[in-house]
RODO-2510 file (C-alpha; in nm, 4 decimals, decimal comma):
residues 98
     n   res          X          Y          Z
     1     x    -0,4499    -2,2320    -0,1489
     2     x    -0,2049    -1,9292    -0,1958
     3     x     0,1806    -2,0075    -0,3022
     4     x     0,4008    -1,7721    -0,0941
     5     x     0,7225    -1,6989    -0,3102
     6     x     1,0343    -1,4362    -0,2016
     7     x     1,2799    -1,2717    -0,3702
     8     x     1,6602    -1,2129    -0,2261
     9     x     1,8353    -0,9357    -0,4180
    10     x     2,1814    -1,0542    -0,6067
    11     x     2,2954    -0,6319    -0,5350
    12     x     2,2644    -0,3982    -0,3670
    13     x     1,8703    -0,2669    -0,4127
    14     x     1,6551    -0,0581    -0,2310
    15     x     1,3949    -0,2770    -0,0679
    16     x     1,1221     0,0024    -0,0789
    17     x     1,1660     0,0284    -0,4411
    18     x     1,1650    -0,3468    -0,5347
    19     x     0,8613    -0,3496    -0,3159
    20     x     0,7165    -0,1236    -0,5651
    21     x     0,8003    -0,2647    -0,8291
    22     x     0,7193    -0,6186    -0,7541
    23     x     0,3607    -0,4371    -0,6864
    24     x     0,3450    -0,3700    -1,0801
    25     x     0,4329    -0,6737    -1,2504
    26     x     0,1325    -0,8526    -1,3682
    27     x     0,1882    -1,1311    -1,2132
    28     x    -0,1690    -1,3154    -1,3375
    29     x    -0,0375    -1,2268    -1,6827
    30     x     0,2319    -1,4901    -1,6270
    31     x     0,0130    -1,7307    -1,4553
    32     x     0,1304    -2,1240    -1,5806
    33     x    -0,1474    -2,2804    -1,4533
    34     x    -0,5083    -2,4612    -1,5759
    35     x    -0,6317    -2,4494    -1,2450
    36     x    -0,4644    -2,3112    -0,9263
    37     x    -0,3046    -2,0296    -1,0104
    38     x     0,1069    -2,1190    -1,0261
    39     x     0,4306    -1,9564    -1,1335
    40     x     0,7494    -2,1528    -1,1817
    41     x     1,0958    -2,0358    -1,0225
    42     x     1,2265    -2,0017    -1,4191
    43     x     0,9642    -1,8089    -1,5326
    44     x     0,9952    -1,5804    -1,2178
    45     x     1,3613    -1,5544    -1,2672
    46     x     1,2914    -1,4649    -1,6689
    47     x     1,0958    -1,1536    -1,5880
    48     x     1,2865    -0,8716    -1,6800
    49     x     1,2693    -0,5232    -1,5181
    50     x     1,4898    -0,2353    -1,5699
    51     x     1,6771    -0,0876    -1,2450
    52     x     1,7979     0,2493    -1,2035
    53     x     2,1192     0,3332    -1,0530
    54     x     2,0890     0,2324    -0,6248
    55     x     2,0667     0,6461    -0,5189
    56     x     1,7781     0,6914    -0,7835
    57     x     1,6207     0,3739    -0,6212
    58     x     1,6858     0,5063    -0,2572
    59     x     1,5168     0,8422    -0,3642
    60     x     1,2277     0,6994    -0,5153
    61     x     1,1560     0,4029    -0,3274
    62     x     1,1217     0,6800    -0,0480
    63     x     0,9253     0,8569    -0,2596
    64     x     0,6229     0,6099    -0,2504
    65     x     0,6876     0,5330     0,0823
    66     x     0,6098     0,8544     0,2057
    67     x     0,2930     0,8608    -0,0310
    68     x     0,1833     0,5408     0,1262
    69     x     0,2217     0,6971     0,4900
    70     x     0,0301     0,9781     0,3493
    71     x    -0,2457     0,7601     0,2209
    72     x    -0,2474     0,5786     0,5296
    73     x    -0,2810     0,8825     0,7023
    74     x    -0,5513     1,0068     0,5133
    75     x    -0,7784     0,6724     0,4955
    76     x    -0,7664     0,6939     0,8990
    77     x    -0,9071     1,0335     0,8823
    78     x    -1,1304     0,9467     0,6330
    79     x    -1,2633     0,6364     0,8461
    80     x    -1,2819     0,9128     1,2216
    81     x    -1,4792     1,1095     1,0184
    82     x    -1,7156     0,8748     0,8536
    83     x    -1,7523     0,7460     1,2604
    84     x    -1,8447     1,1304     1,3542
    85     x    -2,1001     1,1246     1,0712
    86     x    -2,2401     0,8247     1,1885
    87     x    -2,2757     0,9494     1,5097
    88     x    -2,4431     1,2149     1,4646
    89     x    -2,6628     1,1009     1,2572
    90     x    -2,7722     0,8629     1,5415
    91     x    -2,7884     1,1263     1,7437
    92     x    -3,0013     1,3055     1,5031
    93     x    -3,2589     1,0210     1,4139
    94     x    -3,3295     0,9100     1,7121
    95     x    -3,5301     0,6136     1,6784
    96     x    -3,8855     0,6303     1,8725
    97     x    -3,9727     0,3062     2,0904
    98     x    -4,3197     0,1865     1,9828
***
């Protein structure tokens, strides 16, 4: 069972940015539980993080969002061409009926 939990900014932040750094907070690390995994609202609320100024977080939250657009971009290749391998390959081996 997964525990869904959101975040609404007090200020003005960049939601790309927060994004990313929500992404590296070790969230296991502050894991309260014995079995299911579980955070509590306070100990959420008693991580801190250090924010830059809102025009440094507009620049790099943009940043990593055009590197994950770029990654994107580049696993799709990635998978067309590993199709086109496959593909010829088949075309290559063809397998003989006995």
């Amino acid at each position: 069972m997964d525990t869904l939990f959101y975040a609404v900014p007090k200020e003005a932040h960049d939601l790309h940015f927060v994004f990313d750094l929500f992404q590296n907070i070790d969230w296991k690390r502050e894991d309260e539980s014995t079995g299911v995994p579980s955070l509590s609202k306070t100990t959420i609320n008693e991580i801190v993080v250090l924010m830059p100024a809102l025009n440094e977080q507009v620049l790099i939250g943009r940043l990593f969002a055009q590197i994950d657009s770029l990654i994107t971009l580049h696993q799709r290749k990635l998978e067309k061409h590993q199709n086109l391998k496959k593909a010829y390959l088949n075309e290559m081996f063809i397998e003989l009926e006995a």
